[in-house]
C-alpha positions as CSV (number, residue, x, y, z in Angstrom):
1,X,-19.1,7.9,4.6
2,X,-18.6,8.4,0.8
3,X,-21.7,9.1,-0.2
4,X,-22.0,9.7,-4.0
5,X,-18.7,7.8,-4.5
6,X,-18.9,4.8,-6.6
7,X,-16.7,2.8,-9.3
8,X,-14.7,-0.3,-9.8
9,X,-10.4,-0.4,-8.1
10,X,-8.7,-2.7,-10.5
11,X,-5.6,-3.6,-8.5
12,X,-2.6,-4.3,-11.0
13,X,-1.5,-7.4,-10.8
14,X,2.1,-6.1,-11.0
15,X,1.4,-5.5,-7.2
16,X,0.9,-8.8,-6.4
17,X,4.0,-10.7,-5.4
18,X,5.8,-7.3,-4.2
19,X,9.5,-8.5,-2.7
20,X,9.9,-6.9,0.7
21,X,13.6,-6.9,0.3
22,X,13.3,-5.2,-2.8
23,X,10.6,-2.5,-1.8
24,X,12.8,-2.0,1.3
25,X,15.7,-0.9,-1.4
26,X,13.3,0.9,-3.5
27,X,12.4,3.2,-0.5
28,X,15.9,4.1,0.0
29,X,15.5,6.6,-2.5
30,X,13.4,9.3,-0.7
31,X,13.3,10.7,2.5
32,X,13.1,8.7,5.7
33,X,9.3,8.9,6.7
34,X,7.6,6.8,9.5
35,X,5.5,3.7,7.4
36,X,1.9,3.6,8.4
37,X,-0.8,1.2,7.7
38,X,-4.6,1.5,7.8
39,X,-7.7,-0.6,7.6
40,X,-8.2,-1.4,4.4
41,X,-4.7,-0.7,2.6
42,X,-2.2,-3.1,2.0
43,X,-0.5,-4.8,4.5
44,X,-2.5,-3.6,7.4
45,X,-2.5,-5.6,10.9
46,X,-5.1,-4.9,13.4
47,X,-2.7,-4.7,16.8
């Protein structure tokens, strides 16, 4: 699927113990858009 792609994702640990409530108020600050999760990201639930 990626072929060619390669390299390490450090994930910053600042990302770690994200406050829902907090995000949630965050978000307020831009334009309403629908949230979406996908395999692999974040937060994703297989329904």
């Amino acid at each position: 699927m990626y072929s060619g792609v390669h390299g390490k994702f450090y994930e910053a640990t600042v990302f770690e113990n994200l406050k829902a409530d907090e995000v949630e108020e965050f978000d307020k600050n831009f334009p309403h858009m629908e949230k979406l999760r996908f395999p692999g990201q974040w937060g994703y639930v297989e329904e």
